[in-house]
Kinemage of the C-alpha trace (Angstrom):
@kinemage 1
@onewidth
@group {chain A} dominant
@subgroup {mainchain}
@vectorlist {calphas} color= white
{ca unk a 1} P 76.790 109.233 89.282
{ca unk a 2} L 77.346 111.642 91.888
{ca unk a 3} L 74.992 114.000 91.287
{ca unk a 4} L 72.127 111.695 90.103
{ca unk a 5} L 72.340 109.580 93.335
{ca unk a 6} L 72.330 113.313 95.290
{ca unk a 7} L 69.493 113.804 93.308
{ca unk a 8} L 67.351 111.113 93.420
{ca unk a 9} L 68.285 109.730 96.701
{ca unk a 10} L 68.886 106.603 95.780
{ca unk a 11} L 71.854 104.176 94.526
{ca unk a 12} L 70.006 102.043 91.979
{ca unk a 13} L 67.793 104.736 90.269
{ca unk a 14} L 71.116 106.889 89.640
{ca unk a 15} L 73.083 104.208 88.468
{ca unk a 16} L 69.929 103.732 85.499
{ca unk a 17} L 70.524 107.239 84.922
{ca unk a 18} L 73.731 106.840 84.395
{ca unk a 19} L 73.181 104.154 82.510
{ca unk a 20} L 70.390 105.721 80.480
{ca unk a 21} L 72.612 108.473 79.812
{ca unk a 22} L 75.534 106.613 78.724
{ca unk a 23} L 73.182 104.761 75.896
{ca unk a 24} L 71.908 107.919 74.892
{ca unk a 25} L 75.641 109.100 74.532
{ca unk a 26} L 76.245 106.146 72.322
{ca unk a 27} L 72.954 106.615 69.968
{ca unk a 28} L 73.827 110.197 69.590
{ca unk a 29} L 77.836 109.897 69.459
{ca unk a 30} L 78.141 110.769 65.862
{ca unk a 31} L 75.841 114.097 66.550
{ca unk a 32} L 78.527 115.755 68.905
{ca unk a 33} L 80.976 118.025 66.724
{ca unk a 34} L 83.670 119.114 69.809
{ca unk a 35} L 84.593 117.830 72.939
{ca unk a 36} L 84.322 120.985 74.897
{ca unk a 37} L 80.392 120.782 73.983
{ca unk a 38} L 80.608 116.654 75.026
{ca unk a 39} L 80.941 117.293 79.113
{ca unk a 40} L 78.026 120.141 78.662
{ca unk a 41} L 75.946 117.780 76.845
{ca unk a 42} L 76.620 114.663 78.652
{ca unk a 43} L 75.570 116.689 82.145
{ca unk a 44} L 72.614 117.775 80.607
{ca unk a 45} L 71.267 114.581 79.453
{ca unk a 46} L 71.887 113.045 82.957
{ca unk a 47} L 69.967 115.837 84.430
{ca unk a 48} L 67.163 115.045 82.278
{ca unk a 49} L 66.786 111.712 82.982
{ca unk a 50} L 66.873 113.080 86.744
{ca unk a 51} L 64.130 114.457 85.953
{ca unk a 52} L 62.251 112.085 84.164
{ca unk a 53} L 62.772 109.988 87.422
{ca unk a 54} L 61.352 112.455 89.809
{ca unk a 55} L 58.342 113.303 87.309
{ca unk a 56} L 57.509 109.396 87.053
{ca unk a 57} L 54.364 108.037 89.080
{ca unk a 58} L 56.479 105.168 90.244
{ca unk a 59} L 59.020 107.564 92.120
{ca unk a 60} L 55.884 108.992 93.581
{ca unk a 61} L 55.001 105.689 94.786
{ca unk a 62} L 57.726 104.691 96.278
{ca unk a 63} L 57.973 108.189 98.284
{ca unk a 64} L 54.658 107.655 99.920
{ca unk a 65} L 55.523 103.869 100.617
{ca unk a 66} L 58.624 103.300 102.780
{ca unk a 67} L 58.473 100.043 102.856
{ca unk a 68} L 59.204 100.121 98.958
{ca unk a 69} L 61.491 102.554 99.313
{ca unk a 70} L 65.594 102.275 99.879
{ca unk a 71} L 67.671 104.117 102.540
{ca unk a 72} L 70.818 106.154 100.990
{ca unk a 73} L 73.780 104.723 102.213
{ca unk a 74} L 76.040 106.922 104.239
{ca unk a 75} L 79.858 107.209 103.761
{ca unk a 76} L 81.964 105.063 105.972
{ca unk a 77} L 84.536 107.273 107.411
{ca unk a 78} L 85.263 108.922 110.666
{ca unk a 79} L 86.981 112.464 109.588
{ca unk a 80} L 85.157 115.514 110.284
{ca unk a 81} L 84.550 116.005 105.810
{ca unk a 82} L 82.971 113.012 105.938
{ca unk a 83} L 80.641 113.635 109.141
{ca unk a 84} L 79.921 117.114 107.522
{ca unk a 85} L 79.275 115.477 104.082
{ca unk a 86} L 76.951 113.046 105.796
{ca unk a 87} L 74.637 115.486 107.449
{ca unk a 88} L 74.512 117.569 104.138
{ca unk a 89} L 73.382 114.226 102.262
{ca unk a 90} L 70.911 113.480 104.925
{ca unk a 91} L 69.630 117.171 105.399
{ca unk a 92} L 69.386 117.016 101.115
{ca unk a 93} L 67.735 113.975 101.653
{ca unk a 94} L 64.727 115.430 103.763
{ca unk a 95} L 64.353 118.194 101.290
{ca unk a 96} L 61.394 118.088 98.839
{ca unk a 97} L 62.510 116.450 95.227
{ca unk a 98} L 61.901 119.847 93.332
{ca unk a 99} L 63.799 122.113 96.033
{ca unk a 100} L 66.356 119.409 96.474
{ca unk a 101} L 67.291 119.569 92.189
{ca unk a 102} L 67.370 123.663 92.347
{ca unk a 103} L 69.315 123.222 95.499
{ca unk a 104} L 71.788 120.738 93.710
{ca unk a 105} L 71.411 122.360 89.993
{ca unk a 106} L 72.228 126.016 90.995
{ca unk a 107} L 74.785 125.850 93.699
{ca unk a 108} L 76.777 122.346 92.566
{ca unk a 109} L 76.422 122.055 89.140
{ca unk a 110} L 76.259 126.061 88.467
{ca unk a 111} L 73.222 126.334 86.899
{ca unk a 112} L 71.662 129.583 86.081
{ca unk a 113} L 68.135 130.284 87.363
{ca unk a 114} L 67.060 130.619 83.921
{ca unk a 115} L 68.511 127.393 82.825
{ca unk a 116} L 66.943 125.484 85.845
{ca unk a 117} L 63.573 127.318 84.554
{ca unk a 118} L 63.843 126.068 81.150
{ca unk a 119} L 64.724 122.829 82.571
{ca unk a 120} L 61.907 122.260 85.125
{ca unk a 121} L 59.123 123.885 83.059
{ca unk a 122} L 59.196 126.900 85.703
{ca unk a 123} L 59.648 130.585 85.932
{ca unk a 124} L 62.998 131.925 86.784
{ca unk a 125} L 61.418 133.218 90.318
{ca unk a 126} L 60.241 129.553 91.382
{ca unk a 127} L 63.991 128.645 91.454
{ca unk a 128} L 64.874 131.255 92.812
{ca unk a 129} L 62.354 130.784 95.442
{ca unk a 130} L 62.974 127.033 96.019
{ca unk a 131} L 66.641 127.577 96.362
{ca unk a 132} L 66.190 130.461 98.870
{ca unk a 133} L 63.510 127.803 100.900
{ca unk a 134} L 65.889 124.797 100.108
{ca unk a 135} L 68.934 126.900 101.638
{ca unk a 136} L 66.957 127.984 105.190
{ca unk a 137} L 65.764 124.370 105.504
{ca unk a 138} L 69.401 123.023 105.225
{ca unk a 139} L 70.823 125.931 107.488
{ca unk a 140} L 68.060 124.827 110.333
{ca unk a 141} L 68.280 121.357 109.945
{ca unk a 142} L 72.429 121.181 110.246
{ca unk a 143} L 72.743 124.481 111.980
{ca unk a 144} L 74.051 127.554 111.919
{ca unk a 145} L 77.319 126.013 113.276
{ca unk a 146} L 78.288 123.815 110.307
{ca unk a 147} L 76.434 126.459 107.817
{ca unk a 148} L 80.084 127.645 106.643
{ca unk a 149} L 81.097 123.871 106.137
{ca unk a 150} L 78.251 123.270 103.781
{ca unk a 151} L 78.949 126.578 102.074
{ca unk a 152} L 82.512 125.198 101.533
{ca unk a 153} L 81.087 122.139 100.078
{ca unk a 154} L 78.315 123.251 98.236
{ca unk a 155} L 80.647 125.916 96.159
{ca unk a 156} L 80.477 125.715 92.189
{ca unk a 157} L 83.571 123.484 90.899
């Protein structure tokens, strides 16, 4: 849920996704043979459907229509993780779609370049490039001061 709502921007279409993906886990159940491969596969799936949401016309709509369009909500808490969290999620937020799944894909979820490639229909060099622009944009937009907090954050789990 996490990282479909970072995704997308938006509450509602990540909680679909997760929704999609957890139908699509029950369809296919009797297809997964380990559950080391179930986490892998269950990730994937969701990232597709991320995808499928950004590609759509009707995400495209929305973008260019505010008035159609729903604010993400910020956390409600007053400790310095949460303030730096917030300004992440809004700098993510003002982030192009594509440059804002690399960002999320590569240094989050620990994609490889290749992997975001074969997932986006792309070279390995356009993610490469969109996560080199995504990264300046967010070190501008949050500054250089709290650059080693998003680091922190941002780190592969």
């Amino acid at each position: 849920m996490g990282m479909a709502q970072r995704i997308l921007q938006d509450r509602g279409l990540a909680q679909e996704v997760v929704q999609d993906t957890f139908v699509e886990l029950l369809e296919k159940s009797t297809d997964i043979r380990s559950e080391q491969s179930l986490v892998a596969w269950v990730r994937r799936v969701a990232v597709n459907n991320c995808l499928m949401r950004l590609r759509s016309g009707w995400y495209r709509y929305r973008l260019f229509n505010p008035e159609v369009a729903t604010e993400f909500p910020d956390p409600s808490s007053d400790s310095e993780r949460q303030a730096a969290i917030r300004d992440l999620e809004r700098a993510l937020g003002s982030l192009p779609a594509a440059t804002r799944m690399v960002l999320w894909l590569h240094d989050v979820e620990g994609y490889t370049h290749g992997e975001i490639a074969a997932l986006m229909g792309k070279s390995p060099s356009y993610s490469k490039s969109q996560l080199s622009r995504g990264r300046r944009k967010l070190r501008a937009r949050v500054g250089e001061t709290q650059a080693s907090e998003i680091n922190s954050l941002t780190e592969p789990v």
